[in-house]
Each structure stands twice: as C-alpha cells, then as structure tokens.
N, CA, C and O atoms as CSV, one atom per row, in Angstrom:
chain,resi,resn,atom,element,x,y,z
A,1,UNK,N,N,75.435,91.596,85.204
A,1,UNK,CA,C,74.351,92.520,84.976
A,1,UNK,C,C,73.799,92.204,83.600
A,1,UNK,O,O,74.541,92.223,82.618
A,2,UNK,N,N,72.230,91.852,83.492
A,2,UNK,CA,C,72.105,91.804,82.158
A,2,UNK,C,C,70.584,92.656,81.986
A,2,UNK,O,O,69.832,93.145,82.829
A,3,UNK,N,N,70.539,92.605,80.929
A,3,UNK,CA,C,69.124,93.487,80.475
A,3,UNK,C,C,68.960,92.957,79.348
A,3,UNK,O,O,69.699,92.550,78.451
A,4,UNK,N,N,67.346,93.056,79.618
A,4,UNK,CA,C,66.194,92.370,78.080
A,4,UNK,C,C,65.994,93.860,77.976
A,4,UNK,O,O,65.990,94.853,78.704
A,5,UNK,N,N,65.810,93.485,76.554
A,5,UNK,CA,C,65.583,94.544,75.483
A,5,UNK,C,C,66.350,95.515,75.520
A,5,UNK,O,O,66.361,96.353,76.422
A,6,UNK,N,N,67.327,95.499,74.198
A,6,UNK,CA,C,68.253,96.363,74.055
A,6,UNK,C,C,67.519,97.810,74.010
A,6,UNK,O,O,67.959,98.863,74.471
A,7,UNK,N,N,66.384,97.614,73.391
A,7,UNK,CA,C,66.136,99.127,72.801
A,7,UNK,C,C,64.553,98.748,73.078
A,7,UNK,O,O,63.864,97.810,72.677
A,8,UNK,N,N,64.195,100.164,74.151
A,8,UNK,CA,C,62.844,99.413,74.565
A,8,UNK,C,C,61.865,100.517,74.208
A,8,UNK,O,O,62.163,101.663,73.867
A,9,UNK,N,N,60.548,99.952,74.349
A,9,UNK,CA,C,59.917,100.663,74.116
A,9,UNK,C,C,58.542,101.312,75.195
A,9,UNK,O,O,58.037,102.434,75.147
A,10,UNK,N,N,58.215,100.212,76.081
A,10,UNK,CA,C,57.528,101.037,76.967
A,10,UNK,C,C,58.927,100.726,78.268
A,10,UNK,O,O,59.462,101.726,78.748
A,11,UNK,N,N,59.219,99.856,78.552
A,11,UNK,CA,C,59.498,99.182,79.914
A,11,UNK,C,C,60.908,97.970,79.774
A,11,UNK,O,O,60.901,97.058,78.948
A,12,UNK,N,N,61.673,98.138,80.439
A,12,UNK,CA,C,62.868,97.092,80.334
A,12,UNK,C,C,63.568,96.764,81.852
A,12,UNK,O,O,63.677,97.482,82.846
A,13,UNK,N,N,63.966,95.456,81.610
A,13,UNK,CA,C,64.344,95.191,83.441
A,13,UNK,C,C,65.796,94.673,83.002
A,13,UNK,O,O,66.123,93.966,82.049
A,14,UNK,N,N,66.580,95.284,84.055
A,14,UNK,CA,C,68.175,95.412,84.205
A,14,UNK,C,C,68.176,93.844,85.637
A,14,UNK,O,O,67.439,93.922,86.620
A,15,UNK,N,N,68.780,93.058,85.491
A,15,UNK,CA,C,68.554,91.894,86.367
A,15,UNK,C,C,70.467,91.902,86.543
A,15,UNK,O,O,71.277,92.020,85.623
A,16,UNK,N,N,70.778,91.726,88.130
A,16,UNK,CA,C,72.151,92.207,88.732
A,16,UNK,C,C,71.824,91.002,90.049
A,16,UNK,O,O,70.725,90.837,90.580
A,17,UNK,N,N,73.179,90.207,90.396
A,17,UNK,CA,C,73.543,89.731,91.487
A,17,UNK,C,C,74.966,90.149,91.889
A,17,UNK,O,O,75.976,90.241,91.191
A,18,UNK,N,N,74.754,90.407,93.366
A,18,UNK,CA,C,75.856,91.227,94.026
A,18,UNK,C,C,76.155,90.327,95.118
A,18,UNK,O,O,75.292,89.965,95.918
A,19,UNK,N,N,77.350,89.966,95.166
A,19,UNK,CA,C,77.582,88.511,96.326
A,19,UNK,C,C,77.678,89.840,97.957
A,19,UNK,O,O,77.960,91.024,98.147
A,20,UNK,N,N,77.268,88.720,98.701
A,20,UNK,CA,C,77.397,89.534,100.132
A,20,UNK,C,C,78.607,89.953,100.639
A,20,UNK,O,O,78.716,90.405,101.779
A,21,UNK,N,N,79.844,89.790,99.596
A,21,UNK,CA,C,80.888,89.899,100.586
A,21,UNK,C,C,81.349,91.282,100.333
A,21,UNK,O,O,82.162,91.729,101.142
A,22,UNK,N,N,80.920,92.150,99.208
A,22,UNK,CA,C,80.672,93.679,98.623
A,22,UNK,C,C,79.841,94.377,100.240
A,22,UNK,O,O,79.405,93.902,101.288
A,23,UNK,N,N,79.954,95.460,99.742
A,23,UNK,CA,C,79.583,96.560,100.799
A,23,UNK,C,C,78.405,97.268,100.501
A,23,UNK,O,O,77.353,97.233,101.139
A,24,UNK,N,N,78.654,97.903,99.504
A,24,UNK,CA,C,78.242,98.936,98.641
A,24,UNK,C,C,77.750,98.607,97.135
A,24,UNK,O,O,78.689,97.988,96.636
A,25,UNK,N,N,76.672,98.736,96.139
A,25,UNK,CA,C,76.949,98.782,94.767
A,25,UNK,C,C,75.710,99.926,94.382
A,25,UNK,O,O,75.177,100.455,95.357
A,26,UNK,N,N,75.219,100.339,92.992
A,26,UNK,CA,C,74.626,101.038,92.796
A,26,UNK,C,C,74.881,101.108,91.097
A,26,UNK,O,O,75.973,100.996,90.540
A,27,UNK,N,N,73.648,101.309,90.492
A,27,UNK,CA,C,73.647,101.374,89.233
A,27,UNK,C,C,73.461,102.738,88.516
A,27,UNK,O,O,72.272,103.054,88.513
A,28,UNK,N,N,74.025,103.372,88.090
A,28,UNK,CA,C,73.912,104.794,87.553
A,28,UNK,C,C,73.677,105.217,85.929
A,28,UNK,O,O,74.718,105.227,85.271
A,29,UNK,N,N,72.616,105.517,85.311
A,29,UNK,CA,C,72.188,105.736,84.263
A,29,UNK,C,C,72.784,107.189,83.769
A,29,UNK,O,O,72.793,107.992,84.702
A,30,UNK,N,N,73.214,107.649,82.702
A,30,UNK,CA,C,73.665,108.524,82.216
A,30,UNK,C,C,73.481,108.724,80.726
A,30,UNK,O,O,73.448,107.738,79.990
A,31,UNK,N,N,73.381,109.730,80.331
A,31,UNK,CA,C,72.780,109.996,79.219
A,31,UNK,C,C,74.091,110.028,78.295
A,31,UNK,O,O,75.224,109.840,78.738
A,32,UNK,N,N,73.770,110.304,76.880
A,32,UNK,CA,C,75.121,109.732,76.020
A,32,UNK,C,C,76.129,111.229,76.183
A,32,UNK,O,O,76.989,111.326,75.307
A,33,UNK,N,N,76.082,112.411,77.251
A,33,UNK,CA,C,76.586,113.496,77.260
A,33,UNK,C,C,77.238,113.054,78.710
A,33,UNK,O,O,78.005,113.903,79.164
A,34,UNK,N,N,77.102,112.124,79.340
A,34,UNK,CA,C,77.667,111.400,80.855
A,34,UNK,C,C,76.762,112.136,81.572
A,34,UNK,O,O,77.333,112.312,82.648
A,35,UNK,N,N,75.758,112.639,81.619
A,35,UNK,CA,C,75.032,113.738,82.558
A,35,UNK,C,C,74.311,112.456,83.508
A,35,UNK,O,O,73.849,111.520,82.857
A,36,UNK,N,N,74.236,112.411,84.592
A,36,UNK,CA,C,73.548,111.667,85.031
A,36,UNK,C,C,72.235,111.884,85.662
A,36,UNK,O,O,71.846,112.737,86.460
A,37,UNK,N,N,71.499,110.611,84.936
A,37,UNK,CA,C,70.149,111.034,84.874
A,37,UNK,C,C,69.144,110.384,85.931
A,37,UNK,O,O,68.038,110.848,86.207
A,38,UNK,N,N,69.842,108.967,86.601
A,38,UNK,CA,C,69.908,108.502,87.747
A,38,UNK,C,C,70.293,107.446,88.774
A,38,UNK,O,O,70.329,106.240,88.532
A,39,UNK,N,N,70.577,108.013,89.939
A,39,UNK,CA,C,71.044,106.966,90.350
A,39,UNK,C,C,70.700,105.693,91.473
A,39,UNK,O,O,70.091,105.938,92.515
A,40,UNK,N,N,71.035,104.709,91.221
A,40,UNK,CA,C,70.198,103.771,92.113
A,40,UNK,C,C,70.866,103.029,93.084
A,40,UNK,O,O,71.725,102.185,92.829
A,41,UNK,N,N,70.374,103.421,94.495
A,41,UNK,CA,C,71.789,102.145,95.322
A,41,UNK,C,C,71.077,100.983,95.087
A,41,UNK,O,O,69.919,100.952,94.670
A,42,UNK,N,N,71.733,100.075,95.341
A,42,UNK,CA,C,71.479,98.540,95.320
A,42,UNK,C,C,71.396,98.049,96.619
A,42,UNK,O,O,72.465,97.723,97.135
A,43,UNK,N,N,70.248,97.903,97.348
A,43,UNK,CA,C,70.397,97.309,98.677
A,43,UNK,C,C,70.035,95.542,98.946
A,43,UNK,O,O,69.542,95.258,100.037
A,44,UNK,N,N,70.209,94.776,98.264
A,44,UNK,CA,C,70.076,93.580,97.555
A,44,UNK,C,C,71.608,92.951,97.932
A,44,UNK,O,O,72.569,93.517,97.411
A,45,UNK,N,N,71.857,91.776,98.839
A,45,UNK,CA,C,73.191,91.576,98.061
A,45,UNK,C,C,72.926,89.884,98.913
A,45,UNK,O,O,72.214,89.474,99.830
A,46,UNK,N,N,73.723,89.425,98.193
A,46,UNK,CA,C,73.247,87.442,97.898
A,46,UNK,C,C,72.055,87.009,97.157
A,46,UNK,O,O,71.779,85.809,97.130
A,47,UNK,N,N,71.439,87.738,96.649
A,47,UNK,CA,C,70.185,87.102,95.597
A,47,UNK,C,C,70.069,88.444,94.738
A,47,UNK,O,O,70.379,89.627,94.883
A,48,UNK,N,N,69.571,87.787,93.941
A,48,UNK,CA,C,69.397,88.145,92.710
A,48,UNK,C,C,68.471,89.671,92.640
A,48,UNK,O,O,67.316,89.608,93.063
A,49,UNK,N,N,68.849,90.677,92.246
A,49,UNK,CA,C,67.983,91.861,91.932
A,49,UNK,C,C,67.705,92.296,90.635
A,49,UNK,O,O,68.470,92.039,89.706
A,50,UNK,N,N,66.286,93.175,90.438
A,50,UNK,CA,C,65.830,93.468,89.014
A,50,UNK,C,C,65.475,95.160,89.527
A,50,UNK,O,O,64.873,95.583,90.514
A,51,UNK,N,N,66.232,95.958,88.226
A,51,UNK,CA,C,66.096,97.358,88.071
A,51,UNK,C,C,65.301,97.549,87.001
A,51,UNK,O,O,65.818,97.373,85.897
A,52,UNK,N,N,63.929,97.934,87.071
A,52,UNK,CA,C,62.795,98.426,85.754
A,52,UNK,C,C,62.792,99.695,85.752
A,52,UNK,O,O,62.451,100.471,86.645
A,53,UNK,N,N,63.368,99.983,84.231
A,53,UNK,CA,C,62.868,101.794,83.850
A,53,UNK,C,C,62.080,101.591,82.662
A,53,UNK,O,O,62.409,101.074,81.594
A,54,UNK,N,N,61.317,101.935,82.918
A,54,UNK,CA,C,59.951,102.869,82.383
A,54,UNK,C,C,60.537,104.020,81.262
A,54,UNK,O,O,61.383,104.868,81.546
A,55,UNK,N,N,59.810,103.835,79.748
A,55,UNK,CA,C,60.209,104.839,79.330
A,55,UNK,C,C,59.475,106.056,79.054
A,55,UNK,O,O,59.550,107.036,78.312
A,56,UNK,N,N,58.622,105.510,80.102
A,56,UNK,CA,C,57.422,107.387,80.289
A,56,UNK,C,C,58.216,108.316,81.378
A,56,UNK,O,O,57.874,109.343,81.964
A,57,UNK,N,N,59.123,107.726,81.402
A,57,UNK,CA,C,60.207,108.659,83.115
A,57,UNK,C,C,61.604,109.540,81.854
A,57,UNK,O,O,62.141,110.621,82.098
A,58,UNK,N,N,61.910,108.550,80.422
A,58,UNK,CA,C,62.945,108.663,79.933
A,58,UNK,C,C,62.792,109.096,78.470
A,58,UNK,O,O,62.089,108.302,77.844
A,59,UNK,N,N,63.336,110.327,77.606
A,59,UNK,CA,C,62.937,110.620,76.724
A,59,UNK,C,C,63.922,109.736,75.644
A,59,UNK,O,O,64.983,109.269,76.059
A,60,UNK,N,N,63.548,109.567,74.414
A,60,UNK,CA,C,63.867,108.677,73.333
A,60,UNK,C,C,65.575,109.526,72.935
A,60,UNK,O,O,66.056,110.518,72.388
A,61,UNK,N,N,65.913,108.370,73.621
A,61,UNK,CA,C,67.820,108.676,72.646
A,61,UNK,C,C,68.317,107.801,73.612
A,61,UNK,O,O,67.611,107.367,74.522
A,62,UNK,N,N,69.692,107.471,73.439
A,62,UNK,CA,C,70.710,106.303,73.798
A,62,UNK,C,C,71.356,106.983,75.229
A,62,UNK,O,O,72.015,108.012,75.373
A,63,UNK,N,N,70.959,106.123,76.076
A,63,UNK,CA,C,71.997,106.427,77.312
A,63,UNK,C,C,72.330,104.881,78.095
A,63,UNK,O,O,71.673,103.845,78.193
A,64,UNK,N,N,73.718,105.312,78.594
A,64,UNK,CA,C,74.555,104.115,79.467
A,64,UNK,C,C,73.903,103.831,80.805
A,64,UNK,O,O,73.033,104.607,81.201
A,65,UNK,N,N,74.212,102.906,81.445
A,65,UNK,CA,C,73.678,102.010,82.425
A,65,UNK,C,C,75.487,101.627,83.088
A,65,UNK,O,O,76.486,101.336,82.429
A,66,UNK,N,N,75.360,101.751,84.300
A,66,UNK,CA,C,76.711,101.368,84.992
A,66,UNK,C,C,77.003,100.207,86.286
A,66,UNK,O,O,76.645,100.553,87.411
A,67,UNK,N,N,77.377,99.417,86.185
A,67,UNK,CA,C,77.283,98.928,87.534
A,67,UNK,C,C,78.551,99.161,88.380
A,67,UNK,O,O,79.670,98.755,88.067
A,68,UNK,N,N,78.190,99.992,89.692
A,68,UNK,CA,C,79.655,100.336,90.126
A,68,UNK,C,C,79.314,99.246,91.654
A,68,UNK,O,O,78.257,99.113,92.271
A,69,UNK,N,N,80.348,98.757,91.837
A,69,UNK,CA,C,80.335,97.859,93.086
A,69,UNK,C,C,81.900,98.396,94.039
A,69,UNK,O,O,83.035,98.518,93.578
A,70,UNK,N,N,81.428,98.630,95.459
A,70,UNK,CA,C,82.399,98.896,96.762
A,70,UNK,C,C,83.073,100.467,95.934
A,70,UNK,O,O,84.054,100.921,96.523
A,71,UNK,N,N,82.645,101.213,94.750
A,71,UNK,CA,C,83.404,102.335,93.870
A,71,UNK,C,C,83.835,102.290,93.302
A,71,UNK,O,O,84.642,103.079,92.810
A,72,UNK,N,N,83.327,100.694,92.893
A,72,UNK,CA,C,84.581,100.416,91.418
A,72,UNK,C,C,83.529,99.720,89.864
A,72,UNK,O,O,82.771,98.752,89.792
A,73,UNK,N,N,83.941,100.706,88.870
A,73,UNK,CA,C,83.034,100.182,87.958
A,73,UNK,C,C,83.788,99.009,87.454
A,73,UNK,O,O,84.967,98.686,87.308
A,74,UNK,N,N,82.003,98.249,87.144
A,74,UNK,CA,C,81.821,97.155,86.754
A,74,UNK,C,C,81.998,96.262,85.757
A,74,UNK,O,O,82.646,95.230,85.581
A,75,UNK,N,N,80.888,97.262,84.864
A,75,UNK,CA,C,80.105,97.006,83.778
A,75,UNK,C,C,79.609,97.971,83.002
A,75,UNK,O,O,79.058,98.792,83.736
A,76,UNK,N,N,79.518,98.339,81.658
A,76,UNK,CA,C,78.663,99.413,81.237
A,76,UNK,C,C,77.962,98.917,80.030
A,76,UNK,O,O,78.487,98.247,79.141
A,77,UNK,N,N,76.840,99.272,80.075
A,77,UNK,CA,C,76.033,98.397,79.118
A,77,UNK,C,C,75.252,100.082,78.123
A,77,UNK,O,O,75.282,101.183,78.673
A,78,UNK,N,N,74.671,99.890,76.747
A,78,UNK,CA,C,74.055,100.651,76.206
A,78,UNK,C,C,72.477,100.450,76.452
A,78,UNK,O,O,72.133,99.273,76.342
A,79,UNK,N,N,71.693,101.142,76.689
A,79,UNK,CA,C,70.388,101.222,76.494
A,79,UNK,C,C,69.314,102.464,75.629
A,79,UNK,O,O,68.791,103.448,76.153
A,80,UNK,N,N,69.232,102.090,74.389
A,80,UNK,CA,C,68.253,102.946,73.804
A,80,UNK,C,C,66.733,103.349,73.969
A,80,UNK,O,O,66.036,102.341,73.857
A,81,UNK,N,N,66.190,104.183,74.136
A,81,UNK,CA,C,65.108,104.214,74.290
A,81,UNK,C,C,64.587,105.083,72.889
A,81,UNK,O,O,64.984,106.212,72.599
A,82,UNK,N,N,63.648,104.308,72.137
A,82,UNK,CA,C,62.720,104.661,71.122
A,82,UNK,C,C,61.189,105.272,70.789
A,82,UNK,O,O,60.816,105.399,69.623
C-alpha cells in the first residue's frame, strides 16, 4: 500500500495490490481518536488499485489509513490533512 503525499492538500491517491488468492480486503480511515471515518471494500484483486480522498470530504488534522486483508491488518500508514 503506498500513498503520494504525506500531507495533502487538496487531493491524495492511496495505490494497493491485492493478489487473487485473498477473499476479502478493505481500507479503513480513522481519525487520530480511532473513530472511523470511512470505510472502503476493495473489490479489485490481481491488478493494481488507487483509493483518492479529497480533502473537501476531510477536515484538517492527522488520521490513519488501514489495510485489512481476509480480517487481518496489514498496514497502517499516517495521513495528514492541512
């Protein structure tokens, strides 16, 4: 899972490959209080997928990004919004 721009300012894309032999994955955004603010299934799997958030949807402060695959986390990455 990777993402351009740590700390964005209008717009940032989360780019994820999920091999076909997974079931299930989904990326879940949460604010720095764990509240979750949303969540995304991933219906993508053998090529390559891109998740864009917009930060006219997201107000300015630091929240996590998750990649959970078959229910099992992944990855957790920081994303600020300014």
């Amino acid at each position: 899972m990777q993402q351009f721009n740590c700390c964005i300012v209008s717009q940032t894309s989360i780019k994820y490959f999920i091999p076909v032999k997974y079931h299930s994955a989904k990326i879940v955004v949460t604010s720095s209080l764990g509240q979750v603010i949303y969540n995304f299934p991933i219906t993508t799997f053998g090529e390559e997928g891109t998740l864009d958030l917009s930060k006219s949807n997201l107000q300015s402060a630091i929240y996590y990004y998750t990649l959970y695959v078959d229910s099992k986390k992944i990855d957790t990455k920081r994303l600020v919004i300014k």
